[in-house]
N, C-alpha and C positions, 0 to 999 in steps of 0.2 A: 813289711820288709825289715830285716836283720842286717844292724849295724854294727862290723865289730873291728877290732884290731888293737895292736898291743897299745899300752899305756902310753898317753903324749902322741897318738897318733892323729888326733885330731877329731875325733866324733862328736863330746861336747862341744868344741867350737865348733864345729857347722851347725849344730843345734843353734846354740848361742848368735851366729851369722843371720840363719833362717829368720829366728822368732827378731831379728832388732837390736839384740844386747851388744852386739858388735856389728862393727861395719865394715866389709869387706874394701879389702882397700886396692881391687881389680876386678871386672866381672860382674855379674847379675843374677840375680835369682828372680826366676820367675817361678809362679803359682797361679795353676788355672791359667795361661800363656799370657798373664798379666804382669807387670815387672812389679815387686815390692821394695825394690834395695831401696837402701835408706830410711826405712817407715821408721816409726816409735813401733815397740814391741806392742803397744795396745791397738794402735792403728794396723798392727799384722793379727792380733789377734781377732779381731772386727772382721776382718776378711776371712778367717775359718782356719786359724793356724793354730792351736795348744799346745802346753807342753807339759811335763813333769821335769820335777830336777834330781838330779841323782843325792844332794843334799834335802828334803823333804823340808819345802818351802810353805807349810799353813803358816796361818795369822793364828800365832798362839794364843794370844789372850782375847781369840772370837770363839765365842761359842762355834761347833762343829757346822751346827745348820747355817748361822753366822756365814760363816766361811766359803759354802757352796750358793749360797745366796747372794754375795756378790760377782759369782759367775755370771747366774741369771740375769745379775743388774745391771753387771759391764759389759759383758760377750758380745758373739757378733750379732746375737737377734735378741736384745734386752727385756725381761720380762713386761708386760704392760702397767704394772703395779707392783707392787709389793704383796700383796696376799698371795698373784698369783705365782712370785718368785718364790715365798715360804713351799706353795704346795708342788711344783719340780722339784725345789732342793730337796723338800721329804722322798719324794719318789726316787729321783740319783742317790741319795743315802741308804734306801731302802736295798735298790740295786745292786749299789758296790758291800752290802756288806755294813752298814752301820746303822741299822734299824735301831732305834732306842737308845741311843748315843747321840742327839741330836744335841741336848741343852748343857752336853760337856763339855769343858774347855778343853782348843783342841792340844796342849801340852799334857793332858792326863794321859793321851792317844797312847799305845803300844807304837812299837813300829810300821809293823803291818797295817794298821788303821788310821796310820798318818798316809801312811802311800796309799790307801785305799780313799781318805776322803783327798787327798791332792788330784786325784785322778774323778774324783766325782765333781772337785769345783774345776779343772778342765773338760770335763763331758757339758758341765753347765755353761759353758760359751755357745757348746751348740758347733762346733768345731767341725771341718769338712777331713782334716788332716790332724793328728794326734799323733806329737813326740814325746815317746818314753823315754827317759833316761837310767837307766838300771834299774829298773823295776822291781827286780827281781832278787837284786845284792842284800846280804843281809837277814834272809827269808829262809825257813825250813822248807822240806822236801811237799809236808801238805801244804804250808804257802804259798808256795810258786804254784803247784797243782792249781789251787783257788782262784790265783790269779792269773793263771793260761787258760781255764774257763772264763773268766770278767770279760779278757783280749777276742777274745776269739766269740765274745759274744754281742762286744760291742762293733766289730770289724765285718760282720754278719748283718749291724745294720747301716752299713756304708759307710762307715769312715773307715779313711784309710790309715794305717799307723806304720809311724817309725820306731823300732826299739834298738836303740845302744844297751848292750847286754854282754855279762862277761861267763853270765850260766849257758854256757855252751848248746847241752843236749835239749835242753827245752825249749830252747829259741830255734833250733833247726828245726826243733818238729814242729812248730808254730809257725815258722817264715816261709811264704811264697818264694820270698826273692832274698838272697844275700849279698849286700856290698862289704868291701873289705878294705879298709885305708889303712898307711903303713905311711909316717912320716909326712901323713898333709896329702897325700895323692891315695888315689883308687886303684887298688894292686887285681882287683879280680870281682866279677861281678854274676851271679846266676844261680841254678838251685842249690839247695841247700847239699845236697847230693855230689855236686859237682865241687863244690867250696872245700869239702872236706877231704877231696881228691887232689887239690890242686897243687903242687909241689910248690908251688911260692908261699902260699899261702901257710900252708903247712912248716916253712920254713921260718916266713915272718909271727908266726902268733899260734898256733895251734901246738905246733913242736911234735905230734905224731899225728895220722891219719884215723880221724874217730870211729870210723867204719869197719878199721880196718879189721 
């Protein structure tokens, strides 16, 4: 699912709401028809919730492998040991793209490979649902390519993901479902197809019809 809308509309905070960092101050959120409001962010992550942050949140001064290892050791289904957390985080490293990069610190990271291992120590919870947060800002044209392959590869094995995205045509062509917030509320909700037809929408945040 595709989250977008103009700047200050609200996308990172319901991020933020979801995972715990705030607290909604009316309402509920439920996941899986279970209520979370309230939890610590880690106690929502334990329950199968991850996230990325649109500012790329590693532990700079951990080594890479470091870094996805504590996913394994906190998450919501914690490794049994230690060795056996060392050998998933090589494998999720392997996966996203940082094969041989393991014993670096992750401040040496490019940009793309700080979002690539944030997103390897979020796959290491072990997560049912996975929120992206601009994933994709910042990235060249074969970046994003790279990383719409990762999405659609990890979505393939049953998690579901949310991405707040301002790269328009590649999140249409990646998203089942698009919502659209304008000012704290949902202006329009459905395929990608219909989103970019939609005259309100097109009004609030798009500014011409992408199809057209």
């Amino acid at each position: 699912m595709g989250l977008i809308g103009p700047n200050g509309s609200g996308k990172t905070t319901l991020f933020n709401v979801i995972t715990g960092l705030l607290k909604p101050e009316r309402g509920s959120i439920l996941f899986q028809k279970k209520d979370i409001t309230g939890l610590k962010p880690y106690q929502i992550c334990q329950k199968g919730i991850a996230r990325t942050f649109q500012l790329v949140k590693p532990f700079l001064r951990m080594r890479v492998l470091e870094n996805v290892m504590v996913g394994k050791c906190f998450g919501g289904i914690p490794a049994p040991n230690v060795k056996k957390a060392r050998e998933e985080a090589e494998a999720l490293l392997n996966w996203v793209g940082l094969k041989g990069q393991e014993d670096m610190p992750a401040y040496t990271l490019s940009l793309i490979n700080r979002k690539r291992l944030e997103l390897a120590r979020a796959l290491a919870t072990q997560p049912k649902m996975l929120l992206l947060d601009e994933i994709m800002a910042g990235l060249t044209p074969l970046e994003i390519d790279a990383v719409i392959k990762l999405i659609s590869e990890i979505n393939a094995r049953g998690i579901t993901i949310i991405i707040v995205e301002h790269v328009m045509k590649p999140l249409l062509k990646i998203s089942n479902q698009i919502v659209v917030l304008d000012a704290g509320k949902k202006i329009a909700q459905g395929l990608p197809e219909e989103i970019v037809h939609n005259p309100e929408v097109i009004k609030a945040y798009l500014g011409k019809d992408l199809h057209a």
